[in-house]
C-alpha beads as a LAMMPS data file, in Angstrom:
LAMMPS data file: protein, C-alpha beads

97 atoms
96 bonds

1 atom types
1 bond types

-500.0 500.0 xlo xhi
-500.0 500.0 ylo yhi
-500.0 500.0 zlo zhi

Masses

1 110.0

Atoms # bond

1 1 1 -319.471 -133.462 -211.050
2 1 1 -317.092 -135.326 -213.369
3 1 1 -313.425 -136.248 -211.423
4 1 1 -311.924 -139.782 -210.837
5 1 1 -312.027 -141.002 -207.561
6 1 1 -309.949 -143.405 -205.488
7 1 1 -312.545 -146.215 -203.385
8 1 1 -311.514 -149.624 -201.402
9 1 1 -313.440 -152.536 -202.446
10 1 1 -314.975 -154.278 -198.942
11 1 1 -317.234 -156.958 -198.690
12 1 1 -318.983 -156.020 -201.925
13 1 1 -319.032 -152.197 -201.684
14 1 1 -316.824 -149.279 -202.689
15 1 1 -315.534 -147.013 -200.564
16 1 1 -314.126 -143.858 -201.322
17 1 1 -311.474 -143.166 -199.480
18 1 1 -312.362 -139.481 -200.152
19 1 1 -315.861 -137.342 -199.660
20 1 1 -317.811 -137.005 -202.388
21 1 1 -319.745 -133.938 -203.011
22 1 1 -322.870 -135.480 -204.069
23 1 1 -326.398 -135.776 -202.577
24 1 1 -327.571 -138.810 -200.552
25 1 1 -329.109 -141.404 -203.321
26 1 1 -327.485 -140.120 -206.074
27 1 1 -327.417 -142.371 -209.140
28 1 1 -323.533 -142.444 -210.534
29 1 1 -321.493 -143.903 -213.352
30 1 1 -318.525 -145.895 -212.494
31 1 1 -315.791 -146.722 -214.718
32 1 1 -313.769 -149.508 -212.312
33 1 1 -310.174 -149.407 -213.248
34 1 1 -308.155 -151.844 -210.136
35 1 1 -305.116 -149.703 -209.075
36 1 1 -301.889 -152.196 -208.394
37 1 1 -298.898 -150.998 -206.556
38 1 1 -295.874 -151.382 -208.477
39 1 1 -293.735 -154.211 -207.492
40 1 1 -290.556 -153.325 -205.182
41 1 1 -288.026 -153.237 -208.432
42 1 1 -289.944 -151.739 -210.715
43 1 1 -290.394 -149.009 -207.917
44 1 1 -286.457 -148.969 -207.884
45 1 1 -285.969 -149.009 -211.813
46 1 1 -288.512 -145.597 -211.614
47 1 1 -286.675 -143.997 -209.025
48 1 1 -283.048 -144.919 -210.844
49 1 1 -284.957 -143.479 -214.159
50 1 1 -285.928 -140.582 -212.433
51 1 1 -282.385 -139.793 -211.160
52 1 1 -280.885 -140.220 -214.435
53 1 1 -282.955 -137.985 -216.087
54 1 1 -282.287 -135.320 -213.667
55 1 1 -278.237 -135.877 -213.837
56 1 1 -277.984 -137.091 -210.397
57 1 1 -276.645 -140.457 -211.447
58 1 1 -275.223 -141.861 -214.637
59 1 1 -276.787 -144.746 -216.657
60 1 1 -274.992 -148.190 -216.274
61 1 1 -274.815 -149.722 -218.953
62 1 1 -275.584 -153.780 -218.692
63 1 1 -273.231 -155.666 -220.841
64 1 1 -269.139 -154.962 -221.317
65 1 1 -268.196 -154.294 -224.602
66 1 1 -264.938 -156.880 -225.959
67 1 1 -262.570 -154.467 -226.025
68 1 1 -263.538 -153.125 -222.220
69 1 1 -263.043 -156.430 -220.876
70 1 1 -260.323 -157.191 -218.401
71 1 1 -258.162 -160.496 -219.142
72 1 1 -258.409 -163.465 -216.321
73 1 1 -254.145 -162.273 -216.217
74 1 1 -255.128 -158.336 -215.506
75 1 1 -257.734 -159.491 -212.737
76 1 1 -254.422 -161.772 -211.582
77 1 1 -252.374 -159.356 -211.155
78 1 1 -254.996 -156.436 -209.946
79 1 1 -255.951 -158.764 -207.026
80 1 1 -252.638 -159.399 -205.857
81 1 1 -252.353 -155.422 -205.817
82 1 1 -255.496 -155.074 -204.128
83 1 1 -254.496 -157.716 -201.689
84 1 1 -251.742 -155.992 -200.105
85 1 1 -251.275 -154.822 -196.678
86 1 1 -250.919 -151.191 -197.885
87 1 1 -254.038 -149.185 -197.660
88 1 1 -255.470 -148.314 -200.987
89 1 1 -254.855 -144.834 -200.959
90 1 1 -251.679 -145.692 -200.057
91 1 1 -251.944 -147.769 -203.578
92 1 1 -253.413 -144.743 -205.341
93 1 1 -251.093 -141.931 -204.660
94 1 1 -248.055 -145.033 -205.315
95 1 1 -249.713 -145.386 -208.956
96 1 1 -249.605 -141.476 -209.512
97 1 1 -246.020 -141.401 -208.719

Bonds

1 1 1 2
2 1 2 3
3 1 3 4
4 1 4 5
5 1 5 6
6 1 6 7
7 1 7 8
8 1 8 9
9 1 9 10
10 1 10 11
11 1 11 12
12 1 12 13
13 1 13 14
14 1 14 15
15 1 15 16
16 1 16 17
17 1 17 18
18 1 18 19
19 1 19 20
20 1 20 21
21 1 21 22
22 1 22 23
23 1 23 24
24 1 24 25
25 1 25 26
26 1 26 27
27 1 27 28
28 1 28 29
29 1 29 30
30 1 30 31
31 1 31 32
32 1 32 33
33 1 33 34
34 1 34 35
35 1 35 36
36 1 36 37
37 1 37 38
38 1 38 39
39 1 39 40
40 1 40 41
41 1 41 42
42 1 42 43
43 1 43 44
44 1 44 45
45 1 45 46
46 1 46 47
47 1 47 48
48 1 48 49
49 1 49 50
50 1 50 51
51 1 51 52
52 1 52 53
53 1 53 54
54 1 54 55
55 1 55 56
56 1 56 57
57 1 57 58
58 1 58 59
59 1 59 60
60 1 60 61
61 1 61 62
62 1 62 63
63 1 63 64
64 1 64 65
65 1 65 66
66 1 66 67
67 1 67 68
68 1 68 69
69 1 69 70
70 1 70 71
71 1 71 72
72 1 72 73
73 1 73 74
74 1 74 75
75 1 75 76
76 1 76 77
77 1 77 78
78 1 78 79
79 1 79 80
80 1 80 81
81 1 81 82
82 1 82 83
83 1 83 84
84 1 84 85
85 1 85 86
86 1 86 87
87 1 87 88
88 1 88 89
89 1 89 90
90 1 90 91
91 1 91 92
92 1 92 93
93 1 93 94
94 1 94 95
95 1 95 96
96 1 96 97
């Protein structure tokens, strides 16, 4: 029987944490590879590479090209819009007018 198992290392023995067809005493080769979890964002950057690939999201890219970036007068001028007492979709369908 050749398969890769998964065991818990306690107080100096592995234990599967599966049965093993084998008879008592058997003599067996182990190849001891330590399994670590992935950390919490590189779980996250998986599951966002994941969604990507199926076309459930779109990639973000990063960094702003030059030409993409909004002046400090633009942001000025778009927070006093945003500011108002009007509720943005009130905003909106004012702009599409």
């Amino acid at each position: 029987m050749n398969r890769t198992i998964t065991a818990i290392y306690e107080n100096g023995i592995l234990r599967p944490l599966s049965p093993l067809d084998l008879p008592e005493q058997s003599q067996v080769e182990l190849d001891v590879r330590q399994v670590v979890a992935p950390s919490k964002s590189a779980k996250h950057r998986q599951f966002h590479e994941a969604l990507v690939s199926a076309g459930l999201v779109a990639a973000v890219s990063k960094t702003i090209s030059a030409e993409n970036q909004i002046s400090s007068e633009r942001r000025k001028e778009l927070a006093e819009i945003f500011s108002s007492e009007k509720p943005l979709a009130e905003l909106i369908n004012a702009d599409r007018d």
